[in-house]
Each structure stands twice: as C-alpha cells, then as structure tokens.
KEFILUM-669088 format. One record per residue (C-alpha): residue in one letter; x, y, z. Coordinates in nm, 2 decimals, decimal comma. Layout:
<rs>
{r 'A' {X Y Z}}
...
</rs>
This chain:
<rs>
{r 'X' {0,00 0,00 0,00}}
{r 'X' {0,26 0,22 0,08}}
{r 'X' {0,49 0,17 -0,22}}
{r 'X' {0,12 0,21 -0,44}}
{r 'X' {0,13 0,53 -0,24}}
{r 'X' {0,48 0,62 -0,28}}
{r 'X' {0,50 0,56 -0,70}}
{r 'X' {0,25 0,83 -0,79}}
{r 'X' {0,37 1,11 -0,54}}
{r 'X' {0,75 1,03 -0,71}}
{r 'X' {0,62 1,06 -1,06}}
{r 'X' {0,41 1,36 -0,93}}
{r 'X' {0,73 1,54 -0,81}}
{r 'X' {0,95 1,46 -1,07}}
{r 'X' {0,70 1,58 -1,34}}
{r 'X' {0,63 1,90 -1,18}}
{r 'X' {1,01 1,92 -1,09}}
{r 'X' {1,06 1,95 -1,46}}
{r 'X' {0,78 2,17 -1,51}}
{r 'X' {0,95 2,37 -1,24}}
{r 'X' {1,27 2,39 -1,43}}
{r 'X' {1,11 2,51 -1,72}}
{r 'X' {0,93 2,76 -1,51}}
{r 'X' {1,23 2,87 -1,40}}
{r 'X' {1,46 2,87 -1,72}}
{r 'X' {1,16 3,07 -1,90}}
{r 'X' {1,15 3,35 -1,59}}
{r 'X' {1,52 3,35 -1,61}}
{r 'X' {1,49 3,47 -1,97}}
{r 'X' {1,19 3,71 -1,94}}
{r 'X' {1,41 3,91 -1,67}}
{r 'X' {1,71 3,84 -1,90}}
{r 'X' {1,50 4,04 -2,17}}
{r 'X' {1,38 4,32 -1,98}}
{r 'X' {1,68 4,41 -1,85}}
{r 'X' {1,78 4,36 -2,20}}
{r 'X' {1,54 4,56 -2,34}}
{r 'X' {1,52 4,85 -2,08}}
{r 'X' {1,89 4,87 -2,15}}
{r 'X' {1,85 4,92 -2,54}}
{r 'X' {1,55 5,12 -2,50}}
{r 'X' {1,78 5,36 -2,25}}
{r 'X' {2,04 5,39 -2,58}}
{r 'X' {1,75 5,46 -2,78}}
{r 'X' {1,60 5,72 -2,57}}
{r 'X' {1,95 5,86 -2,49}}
{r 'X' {2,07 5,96 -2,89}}
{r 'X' {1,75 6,06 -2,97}}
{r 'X' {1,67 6,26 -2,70}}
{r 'X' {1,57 6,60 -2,80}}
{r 'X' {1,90 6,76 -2,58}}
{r 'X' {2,08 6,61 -2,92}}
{r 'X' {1,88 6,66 -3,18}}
{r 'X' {1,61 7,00 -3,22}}
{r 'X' {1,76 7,17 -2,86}}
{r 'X' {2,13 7,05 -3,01}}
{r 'X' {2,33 7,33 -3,15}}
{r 'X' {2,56 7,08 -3,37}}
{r 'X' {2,25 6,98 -3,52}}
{r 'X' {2,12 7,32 -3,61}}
{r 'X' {2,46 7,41 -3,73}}
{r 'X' {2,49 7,16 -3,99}}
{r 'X' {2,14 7,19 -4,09}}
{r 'X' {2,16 7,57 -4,11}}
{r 'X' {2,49 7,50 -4,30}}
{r 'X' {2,38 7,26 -4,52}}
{r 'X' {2,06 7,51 -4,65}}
{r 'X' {2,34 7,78 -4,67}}
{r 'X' {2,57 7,62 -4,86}}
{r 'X' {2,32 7,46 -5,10}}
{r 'X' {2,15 7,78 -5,12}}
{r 'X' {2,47 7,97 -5,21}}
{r 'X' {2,58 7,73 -5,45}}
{r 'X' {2,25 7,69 -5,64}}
{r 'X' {2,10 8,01 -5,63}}
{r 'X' {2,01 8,18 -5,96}}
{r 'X' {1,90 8,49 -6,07}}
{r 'X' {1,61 8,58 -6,24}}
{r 'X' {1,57 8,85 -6,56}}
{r 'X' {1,36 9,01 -6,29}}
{r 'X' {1,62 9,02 -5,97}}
{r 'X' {1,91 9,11 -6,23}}
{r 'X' {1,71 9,44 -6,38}}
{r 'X' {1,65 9,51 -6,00}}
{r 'X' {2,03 9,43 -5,90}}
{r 'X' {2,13 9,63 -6,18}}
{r 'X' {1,99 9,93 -6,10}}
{r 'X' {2,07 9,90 -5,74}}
{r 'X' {2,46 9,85 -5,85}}
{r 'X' {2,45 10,12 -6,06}}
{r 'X' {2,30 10,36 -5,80}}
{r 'X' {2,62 10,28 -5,59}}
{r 'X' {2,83 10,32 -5,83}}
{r 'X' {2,70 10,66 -5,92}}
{r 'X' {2,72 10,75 -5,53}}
{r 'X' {3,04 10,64 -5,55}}
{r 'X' {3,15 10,92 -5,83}}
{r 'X' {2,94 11,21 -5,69}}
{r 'X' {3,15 11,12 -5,39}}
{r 'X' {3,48 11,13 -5,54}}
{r 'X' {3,41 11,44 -5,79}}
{r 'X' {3,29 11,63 -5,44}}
{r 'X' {3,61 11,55 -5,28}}
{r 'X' {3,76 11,69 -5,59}}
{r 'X' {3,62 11,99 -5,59}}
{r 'X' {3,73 12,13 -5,26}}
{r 'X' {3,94 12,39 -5,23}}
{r 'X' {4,30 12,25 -5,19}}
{r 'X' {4,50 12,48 -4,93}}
{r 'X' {4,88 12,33 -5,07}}
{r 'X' {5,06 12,38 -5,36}}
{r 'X' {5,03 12,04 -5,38}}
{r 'X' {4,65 11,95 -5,37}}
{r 'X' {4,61 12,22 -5,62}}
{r 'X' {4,84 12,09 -5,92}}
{r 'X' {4,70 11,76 -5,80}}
{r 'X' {4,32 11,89 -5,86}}
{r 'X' {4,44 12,07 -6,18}}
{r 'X' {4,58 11,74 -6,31}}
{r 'X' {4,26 11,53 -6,24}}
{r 'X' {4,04 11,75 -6,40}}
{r 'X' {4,26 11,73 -6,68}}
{r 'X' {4,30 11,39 -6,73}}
{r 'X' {3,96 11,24 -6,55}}
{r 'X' {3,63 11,31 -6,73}}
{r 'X' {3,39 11,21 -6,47}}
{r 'X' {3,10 11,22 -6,72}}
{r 'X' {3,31 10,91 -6,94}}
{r 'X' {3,31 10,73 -6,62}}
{r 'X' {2,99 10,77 -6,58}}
{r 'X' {2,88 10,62 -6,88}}
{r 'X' {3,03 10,31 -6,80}}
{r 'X' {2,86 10,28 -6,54}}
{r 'X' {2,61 10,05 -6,67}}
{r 'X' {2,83 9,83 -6,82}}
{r 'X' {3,05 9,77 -6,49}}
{r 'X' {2,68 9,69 -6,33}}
{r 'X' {2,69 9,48 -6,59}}
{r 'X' {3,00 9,34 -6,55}}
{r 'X' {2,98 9,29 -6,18}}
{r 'X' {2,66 9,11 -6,18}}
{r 'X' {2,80 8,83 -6,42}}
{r 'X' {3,10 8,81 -6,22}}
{r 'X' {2,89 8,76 -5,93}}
{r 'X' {2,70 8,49 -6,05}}
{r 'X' {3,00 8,31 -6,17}}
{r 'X' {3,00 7,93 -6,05}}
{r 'X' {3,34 8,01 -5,88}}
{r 'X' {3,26 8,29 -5,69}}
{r 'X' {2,99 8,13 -5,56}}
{r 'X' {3,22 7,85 -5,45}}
{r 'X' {3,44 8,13 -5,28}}
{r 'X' {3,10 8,29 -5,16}}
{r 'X' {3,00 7,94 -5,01}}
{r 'X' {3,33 7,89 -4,84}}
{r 'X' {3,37 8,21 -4,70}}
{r 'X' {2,97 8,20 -4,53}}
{r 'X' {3,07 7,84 -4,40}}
{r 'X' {3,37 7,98 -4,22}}
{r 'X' {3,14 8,17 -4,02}}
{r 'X' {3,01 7,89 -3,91}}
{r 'X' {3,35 7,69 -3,85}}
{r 'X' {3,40 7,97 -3,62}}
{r 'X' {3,14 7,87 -3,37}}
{r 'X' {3,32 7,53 -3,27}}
{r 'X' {3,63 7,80 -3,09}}
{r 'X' {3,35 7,94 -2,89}}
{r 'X' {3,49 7,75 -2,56}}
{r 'X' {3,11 7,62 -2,41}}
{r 'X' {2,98 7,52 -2,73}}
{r 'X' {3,32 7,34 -2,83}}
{r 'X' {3,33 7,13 -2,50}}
{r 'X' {2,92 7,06 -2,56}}
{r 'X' {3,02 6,95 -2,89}}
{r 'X' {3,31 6,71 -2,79}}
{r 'X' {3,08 6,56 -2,51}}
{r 'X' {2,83 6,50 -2,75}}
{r 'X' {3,09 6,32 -3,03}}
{r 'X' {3,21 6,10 -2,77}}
{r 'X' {2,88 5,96 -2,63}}
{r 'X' {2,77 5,89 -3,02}}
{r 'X' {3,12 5,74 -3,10}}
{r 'X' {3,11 5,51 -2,79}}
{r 'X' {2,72 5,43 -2,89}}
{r 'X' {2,83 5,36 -3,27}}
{r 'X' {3,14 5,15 -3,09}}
{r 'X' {2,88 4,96 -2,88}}
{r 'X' {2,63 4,85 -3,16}}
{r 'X' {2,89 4,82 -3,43}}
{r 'X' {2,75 5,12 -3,67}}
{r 'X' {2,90 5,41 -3,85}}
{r 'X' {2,60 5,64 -3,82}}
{r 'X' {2,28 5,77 -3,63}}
{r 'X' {2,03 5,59 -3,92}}
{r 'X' {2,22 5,27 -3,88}}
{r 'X' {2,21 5,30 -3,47}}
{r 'X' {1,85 5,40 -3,49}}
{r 'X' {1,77 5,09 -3,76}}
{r 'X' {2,02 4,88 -3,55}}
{r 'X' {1,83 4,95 -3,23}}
{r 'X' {1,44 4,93 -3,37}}
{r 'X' {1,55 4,64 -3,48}}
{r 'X' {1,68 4,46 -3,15}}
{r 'X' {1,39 4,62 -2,94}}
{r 'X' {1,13 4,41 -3,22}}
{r 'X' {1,29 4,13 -3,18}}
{r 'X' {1,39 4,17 -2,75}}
{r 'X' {1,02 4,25 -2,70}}
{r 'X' {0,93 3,95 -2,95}}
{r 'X' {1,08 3,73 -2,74}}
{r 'X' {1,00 3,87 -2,42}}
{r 'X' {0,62 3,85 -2,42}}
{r 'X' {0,68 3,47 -2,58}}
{r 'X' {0,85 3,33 -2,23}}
{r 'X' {0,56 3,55 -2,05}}
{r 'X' {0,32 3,33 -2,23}}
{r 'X' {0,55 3,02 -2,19}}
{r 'X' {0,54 3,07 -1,79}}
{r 'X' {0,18 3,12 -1,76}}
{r 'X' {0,14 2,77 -1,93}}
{r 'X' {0,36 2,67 -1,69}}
{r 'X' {0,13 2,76 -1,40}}
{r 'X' {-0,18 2,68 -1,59}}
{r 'X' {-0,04 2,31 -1,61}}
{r 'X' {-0,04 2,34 -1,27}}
{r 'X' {-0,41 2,45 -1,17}}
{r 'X' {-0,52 2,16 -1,42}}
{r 'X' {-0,29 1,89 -1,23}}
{r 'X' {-0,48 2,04 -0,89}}
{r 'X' {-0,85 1,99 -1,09}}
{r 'X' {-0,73 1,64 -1,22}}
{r 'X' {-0,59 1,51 -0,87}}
{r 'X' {-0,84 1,69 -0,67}}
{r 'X' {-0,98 1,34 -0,48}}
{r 'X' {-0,59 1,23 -0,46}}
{r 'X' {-0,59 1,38 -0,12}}
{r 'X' {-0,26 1,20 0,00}}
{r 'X' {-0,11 1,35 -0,27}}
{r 'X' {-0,19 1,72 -0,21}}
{r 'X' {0,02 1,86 0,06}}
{r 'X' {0,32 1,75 -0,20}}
{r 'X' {0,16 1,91 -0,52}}
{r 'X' {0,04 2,26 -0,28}}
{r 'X' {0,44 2,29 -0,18}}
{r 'X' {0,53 2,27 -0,50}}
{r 'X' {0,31 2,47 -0,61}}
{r 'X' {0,45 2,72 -0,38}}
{r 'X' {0,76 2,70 -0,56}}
{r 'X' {0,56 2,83 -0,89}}
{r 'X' {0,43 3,09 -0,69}}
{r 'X' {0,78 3,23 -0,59}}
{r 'X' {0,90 3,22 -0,95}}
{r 'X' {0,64 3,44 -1,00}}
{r 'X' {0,68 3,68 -0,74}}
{r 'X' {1,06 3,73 -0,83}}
{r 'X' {0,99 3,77 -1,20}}
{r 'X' {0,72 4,02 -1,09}}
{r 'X' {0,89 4,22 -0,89}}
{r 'X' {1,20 4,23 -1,08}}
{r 'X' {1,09 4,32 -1,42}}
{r 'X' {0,99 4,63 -1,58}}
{r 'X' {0,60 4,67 -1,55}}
{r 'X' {0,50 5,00 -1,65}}
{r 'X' {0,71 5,21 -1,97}}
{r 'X' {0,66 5,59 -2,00}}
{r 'X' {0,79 5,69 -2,38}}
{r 'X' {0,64 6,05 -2,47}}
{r 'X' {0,84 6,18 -2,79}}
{r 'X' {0,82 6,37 -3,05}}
{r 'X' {0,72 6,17 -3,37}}
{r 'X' {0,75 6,43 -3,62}}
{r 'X' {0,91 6,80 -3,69}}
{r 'X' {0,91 6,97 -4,00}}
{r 'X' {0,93 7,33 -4,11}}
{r 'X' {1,07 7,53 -4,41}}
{r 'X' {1,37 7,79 -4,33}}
{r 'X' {1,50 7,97 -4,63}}
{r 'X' {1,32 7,79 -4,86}}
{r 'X' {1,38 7,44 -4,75}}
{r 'X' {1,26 7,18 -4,53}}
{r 'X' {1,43 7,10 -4,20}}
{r 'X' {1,34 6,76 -4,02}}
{r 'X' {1,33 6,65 -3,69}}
{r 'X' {1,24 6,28 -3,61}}
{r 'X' {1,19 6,11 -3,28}}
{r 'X' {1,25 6,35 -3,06}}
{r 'X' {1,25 6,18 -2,71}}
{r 'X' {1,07 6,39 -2,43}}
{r 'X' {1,05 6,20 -2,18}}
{r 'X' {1,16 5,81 -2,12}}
{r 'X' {1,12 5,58 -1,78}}
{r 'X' {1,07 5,23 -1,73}}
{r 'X' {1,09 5,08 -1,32}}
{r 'X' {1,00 4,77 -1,19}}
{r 'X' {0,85 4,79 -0,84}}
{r 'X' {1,21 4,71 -0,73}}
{r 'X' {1,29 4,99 -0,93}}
{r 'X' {1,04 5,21 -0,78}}
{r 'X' {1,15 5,12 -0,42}}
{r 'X' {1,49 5,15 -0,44}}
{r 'X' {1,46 5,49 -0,60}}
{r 'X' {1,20 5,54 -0,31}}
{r 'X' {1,44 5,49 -0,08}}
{r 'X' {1,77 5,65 -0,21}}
{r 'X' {1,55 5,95 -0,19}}
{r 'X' {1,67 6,26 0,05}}
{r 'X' {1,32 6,33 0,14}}
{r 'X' {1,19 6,13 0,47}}
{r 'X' {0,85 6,11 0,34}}
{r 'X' {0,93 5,94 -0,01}}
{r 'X' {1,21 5,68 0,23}}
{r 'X' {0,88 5,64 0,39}}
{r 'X' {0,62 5,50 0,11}}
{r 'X' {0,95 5,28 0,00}}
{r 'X' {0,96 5,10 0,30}}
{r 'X' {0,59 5,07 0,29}}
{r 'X' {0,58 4,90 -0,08}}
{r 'X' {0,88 4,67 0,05}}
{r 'X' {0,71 4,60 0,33}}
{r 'X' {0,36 4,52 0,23}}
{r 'X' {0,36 4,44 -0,12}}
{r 'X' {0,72 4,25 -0,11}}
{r 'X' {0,82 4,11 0,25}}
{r 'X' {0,40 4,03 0,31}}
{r 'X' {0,39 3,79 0,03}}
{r 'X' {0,69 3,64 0,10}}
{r 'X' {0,60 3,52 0,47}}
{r 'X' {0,30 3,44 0,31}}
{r 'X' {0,40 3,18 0,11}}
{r 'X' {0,67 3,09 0,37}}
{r 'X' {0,39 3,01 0,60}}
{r 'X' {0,14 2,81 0,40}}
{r 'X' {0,38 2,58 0,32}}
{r 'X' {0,56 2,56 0,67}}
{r 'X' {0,16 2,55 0,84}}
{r 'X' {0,11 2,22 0,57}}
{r 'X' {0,43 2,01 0,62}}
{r 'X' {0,46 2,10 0,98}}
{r 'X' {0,34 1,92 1,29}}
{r 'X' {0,02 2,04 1,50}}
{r 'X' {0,24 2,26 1,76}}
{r 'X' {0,42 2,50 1,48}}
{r 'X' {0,15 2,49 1,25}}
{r 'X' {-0,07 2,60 1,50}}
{r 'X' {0,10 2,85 1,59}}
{r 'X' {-0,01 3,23 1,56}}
{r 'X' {0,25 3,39 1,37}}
{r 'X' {0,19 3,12 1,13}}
{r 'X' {-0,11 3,08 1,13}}
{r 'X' {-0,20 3,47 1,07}}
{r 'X' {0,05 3,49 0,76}}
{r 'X' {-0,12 3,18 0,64}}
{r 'X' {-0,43 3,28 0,68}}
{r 'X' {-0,52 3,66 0,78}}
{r 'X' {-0,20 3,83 0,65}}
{r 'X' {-0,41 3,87 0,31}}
{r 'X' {-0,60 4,20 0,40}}
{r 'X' {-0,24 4,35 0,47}}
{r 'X' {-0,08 4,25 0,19}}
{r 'X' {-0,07 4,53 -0,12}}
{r 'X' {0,01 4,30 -0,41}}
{r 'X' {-0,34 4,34 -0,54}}
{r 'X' {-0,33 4,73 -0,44}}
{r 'X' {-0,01 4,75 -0,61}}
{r 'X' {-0,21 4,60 -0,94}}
{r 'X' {-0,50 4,83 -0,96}}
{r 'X' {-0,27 5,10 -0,85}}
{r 'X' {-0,01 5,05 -1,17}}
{r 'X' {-0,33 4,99 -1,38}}
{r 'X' {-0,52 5,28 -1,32}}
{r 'X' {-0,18 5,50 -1,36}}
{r 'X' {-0,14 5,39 -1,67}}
{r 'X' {-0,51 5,48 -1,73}}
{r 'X' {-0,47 5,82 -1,59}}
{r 'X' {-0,09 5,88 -1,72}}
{r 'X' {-0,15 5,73 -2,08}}
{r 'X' {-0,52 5,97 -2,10}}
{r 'X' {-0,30 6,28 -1,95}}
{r 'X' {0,01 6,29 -2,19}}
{r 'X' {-0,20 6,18 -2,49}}
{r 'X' {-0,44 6,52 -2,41}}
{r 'X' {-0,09 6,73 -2,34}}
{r 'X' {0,12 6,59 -2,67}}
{r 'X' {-0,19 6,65 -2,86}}
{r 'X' {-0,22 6,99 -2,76}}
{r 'X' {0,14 7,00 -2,93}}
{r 'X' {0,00 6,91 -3,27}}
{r 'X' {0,02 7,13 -3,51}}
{r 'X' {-0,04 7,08 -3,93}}
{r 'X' {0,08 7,35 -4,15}}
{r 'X' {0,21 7,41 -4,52}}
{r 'X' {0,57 7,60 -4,32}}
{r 'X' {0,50 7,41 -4,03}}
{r 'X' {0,39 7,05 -3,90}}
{r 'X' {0,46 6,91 -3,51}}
{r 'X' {0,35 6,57 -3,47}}
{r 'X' {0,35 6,42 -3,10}}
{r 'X' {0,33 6,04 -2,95}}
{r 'X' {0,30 5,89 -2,67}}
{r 'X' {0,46 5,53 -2,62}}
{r 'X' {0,37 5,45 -2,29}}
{r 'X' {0,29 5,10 -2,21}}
{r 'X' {0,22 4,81 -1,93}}
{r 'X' {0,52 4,56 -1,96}}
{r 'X' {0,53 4,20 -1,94}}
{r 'X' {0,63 4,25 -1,56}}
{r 'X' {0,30 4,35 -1,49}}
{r 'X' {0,15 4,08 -1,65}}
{r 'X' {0,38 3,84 -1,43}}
{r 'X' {0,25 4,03 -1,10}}
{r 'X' {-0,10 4,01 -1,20}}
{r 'X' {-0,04 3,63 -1,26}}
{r 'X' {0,12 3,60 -0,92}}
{r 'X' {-0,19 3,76 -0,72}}
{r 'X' {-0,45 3,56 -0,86}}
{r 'X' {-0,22 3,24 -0,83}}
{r 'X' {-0,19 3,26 -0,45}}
{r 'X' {-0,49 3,35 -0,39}}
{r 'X' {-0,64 3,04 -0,57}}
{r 'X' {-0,37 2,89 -0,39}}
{r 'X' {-0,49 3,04 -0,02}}
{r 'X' {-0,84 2,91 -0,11}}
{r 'X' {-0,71 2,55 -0,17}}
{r 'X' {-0,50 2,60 0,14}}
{r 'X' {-0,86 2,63 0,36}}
{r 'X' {-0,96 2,27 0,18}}
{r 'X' {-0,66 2,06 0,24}}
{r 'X' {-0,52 2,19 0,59}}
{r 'X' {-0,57 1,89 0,85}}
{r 'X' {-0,56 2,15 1,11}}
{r 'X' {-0,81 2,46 1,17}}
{r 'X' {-0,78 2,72 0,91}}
{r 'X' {-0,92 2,97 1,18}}
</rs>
C-alpha cells in the first residue's frame, strides 16, 4: 500500500520538478530580456533625446549650414532680380563718383592738392566714367554669378560657421556629444545615427518579440499546474506534495514580478518639419520623456531619496507588497508540512491565513493599472495639444507609454496565490481559523 502510495507522489514530483525547471529557465529569460530591453530602449531614448537633436546646436549648425551652402551654391538669378540688382549696382556706383568728384572739388590749401586737382580734371572726365557705369553693373553682376565665386561665396559663409566650434562652451558641448555617439556607434557596431537607430528598432522588435513569448511560456507553466490540482483533486494524500510545489511556482512568479519592468513611460516627438529659407528641415523622434521601473525599481529609488517622506512609502511597498507575500508563502507551506504545535502557531497561522488583507500585491495592481489609465489619458491630451499641421510648419507628437510583461507576471502571481490560499482552507488537517 505504501509503495502504491509512494509511485505516484514520485512521478508527481518529478513531473512538476521539470515543469518547475522550465518555469524557471523561462522566468530567467523574461528578466534576462527586460533588463535587455530596458537597456536598449535607454540607448534609444539617450541619442535621440531632444538635448541632441532640435535643442542641439551641432545639429542646427549643420542643418543651417547645409541650407546655406546649397542655397549659395544653387541660387540663380532671375531677368527680374538682375534688372532690380542692376539698377541698385549702378545707383552705388554713381554714389560712388558724386563722392569722389565732391572730394575733388574742394578747395586745396597746398601747392600740392592744387596741381593735384588741376591734373585730375585734366585727365579724368567724370562724365566718361559715368557712362560706363552700366556696363561695370553689368559686369559685376555676371561676375557675381559666376559658378566660382559662388564657390568662394560658399566657403567664405561656411567659415562663419567653423567659427562657432572656438566658442569654448559650445566646443566642449560639442566634444561631449561626439564621444557619447562614438562610444554608442562603438557599442552596436555602426557608423552612423540611421544605422544605430535601424540597429536599435531592430533589436527592441525582436527583444520584446521574445519577451512577451517566455511571459506566455510561464503562464502555461502555471496553468499546467491548476489543471494537475483539478485532475488530482480526490488524490488527497497526494496534495500537501503538489500545494508545496506549487508554492515553488508561486515564488517564480513573485521574483519575476517584482524584478521586471512593469510600466514604460515613452512620450516623444514623432515628427518635426518646417521650411527655413526655402527648404525643409526635419526633426524625427525626438524623445521627451523616457522611464521604465520595476517595483524594485520604484523602491529603491524610493528609498535612495533625500526626502523622509518618499524613504517612507518605499519601506511601505517593501514591506507590504514585497516582504507580506513572502512570509506568506513561507507560512502556508511551513503550516502544511509542519506538525500540529508550529503549525498552529499564531505567527503562522496569521501569515497563512489573515496576512491577506495586509498584503498590497493586489493594491499595487490596480494601482499600476489605473496609472497607466490616468498617465496614458493625460500625456495623450498634453502631446496632442502639441499638434500642429501646416504648409511652413507641422509638429507631430506620440506617446509610447505601455504596461510591460512584468505586470503581466504580477498580475499572474496575485491571482495564483490566492487560488492557492483558497485550496490551502480545503486541504489543511488543522483549523484554518
């Protein structure tokens, strides 16, 4: 009877022992991705944050530059704009003479100035010069608009802005900026901010891809599990060994929920375009605001905080939503396999049993849940205030934020213990009470 006894309860431990390493190798994973991904998502959110891209003075410079120099380069004039320029040459030229011949015609006090007046009215017949005028208008116009000299033209305007990188703040602004995108193109093997960007949407696809697959693959995992407890529900002698292993499941959870992200705040940018000087100038992606915690996270940032009130609510979350569930768990399964005297007893037998109504893990649900209502409502009103759609201008916000597979972990975790308190109240031999 007793080996009868003893078959099934081996095959039962070893089969869920398995399950349990699979459980285990697939929560491994899922934090291995989120850390993975909230890594990559920081790079992201860090080159294409708008402190290096619309508020970024490099940036400006080259595209102000660039419309310069093209502008420079390419620019033609029309019959129309040479008539005007041609007249407006001439008139400077002819200011230019009146100027001269008035010089000329002051009275010279030397002996000197005067045989140098006599001998340019000799030999200089201002009205000669100024019939020539038109043609030199002429002439300088063309020269102007000579492909070289707008070569020369080009260089010398894009000197001016060469100079701006011996300004001593912007220079060092500029260096710090050159070295974080060098050691990010060093990091992901890329020559360029399109290839990072590519590079990085990429990985982030195929991270979160992967990520919400071993969030489903644990869920199976546990589901298995309820569906052994509905299959070997008369199998009494077999249920204190299938509830602490179950357990085990249960603390899986719990550390995967904890530890991963749960909640992703992403407000950006999506789209900037306006014309200066005749062309377009685009902004893309232009990262407001990026955070993504795990309740971990939160706590420890909680706690590291200066303020007494904010150490406060991180010891409370530790406390209440962390610790709680832990002796929790710890004393189910020590109230099961224990004899009458510790299991009995009332530290025991209150985490078992009445620690529930302390414990925030379900607070800390709806609480995450209805922030993200509230947040994701709030930024999408703000950024779409931002909107605007216009022939010489068009701003186009979005907002990223999203729940993460952490939460859907947590979630998993509160109503797993407390199906797992409720079978608990069946299968105690001692009073639940």
């Amino acid at each position: 009877m007793k080996t009868q006894n003893l078959l099934p309860k081996l095959l039962l431990i070893l089969g869920l022992t398995v399950l349990l390493g699979l459980e285990g190798f697939f929560s491994w994973r899922l934090h291995e991705l989120s850390a993975k991904q909230e890594t990559i998502k920081l790079d992201h959110s860090t080159v294409n944050n708008i402190s290096y891209g619309l508020l970024s003075v490099d940036q400006w410079r080259d595209e102000v530059a660039g419309i310069v120099n093209r502008q420079v380069k390419h620019f033609q004039l029309t019959s129309k704009q040479k008539k005007e320029l041609q007249t407006e040459v001439e008139s400077v030229l002819y200011a230019l003479i009146n100027k001269a011949e008035a010089m000329v015609e002051k009275k010279p006090q030397s002996l000197v100035g005067k045989i140098r007046k006599a001998a340019i009215k000799t030999f200089v017949k201002t009205d000669k010069i100024k019939a020539q005028v038109p043609d030199l208008a002429r002439s300088i116009i063309t020269k102007a608009d000579n492909p070289n000299q707008k070569t020369k033209l080009s260089n010398l305007a894009m000197g001016k802005f060469t100079q701006l990188q011996h300004t001593e703040s912007i220079d060092s602004t500029l260096r710090a900026n050159h070295a974080l995108f060098d050691n990010m193109y060093h990091k992901y093997g890329v020559h360029s901010k399109e290839q990072l960007n590519q590079k990085l949407d990429g990985l982030l696809q195929a991270v979160r891809v992967e990520m919400y697959r071993y969030c489903f693959f644990m869920l199976a995992c546990i589901l298995a599990v309820l569906v052994l407890w509905w299959v070997l529900r008369k199998r009494t002698e077999l249920h204190g060994t299938l509830f602490i292993l179950s357990l085990l499941f249960a603390f899986v959870l719990l550390a995967v929920g904890l530890s991963a992200s749960m909640i992703e705040v992403d407000c950006r940018i999506k789209t900037l375009d306006f014309v200066l000087l005749g062309e377009h100038v685009s902004f893309k992606d232009q990262v407001l605001f990026y955070e993504s915690k795990s309740i971990l996270g939160v706590v420890e940032v909680l706690v590291k905080q200066p303020a007494i009130d904010s150490i406060a609510v991180g010891i409370l979350i530790l406390c209440f939503s962390i610790l709680f569930p832990v002796m929790k768990l710890s004393s189910t399964g020590i109230h099961l396999l224990s004899k009458r005297k510790l299991a009995e007893n009332r530290v025991i037998k209150y985490f078992a049993f009445q620690s529930g109504k302390w414990s925030m893990a379900d607070v800390i649900v709806i609480a995450i849940l209805m922030t993200y209502i509230g947040l994701n409502g709030l930024l999408d009103k703000q950024l779409a205030m931002l909107n605007i759609r216009g022939d010489d201008l068009t701003l186009i916000t979005t907002n990223n934020t999203a729940l993460q597979p952490g939460y859907i972990i947590f979630i998993s975790f509160v109503l797993y213990g407390l199906i797992l308190s409720t079978i608990l109240k069946y299968i105690t031999p001692y009073n639940a009470h």
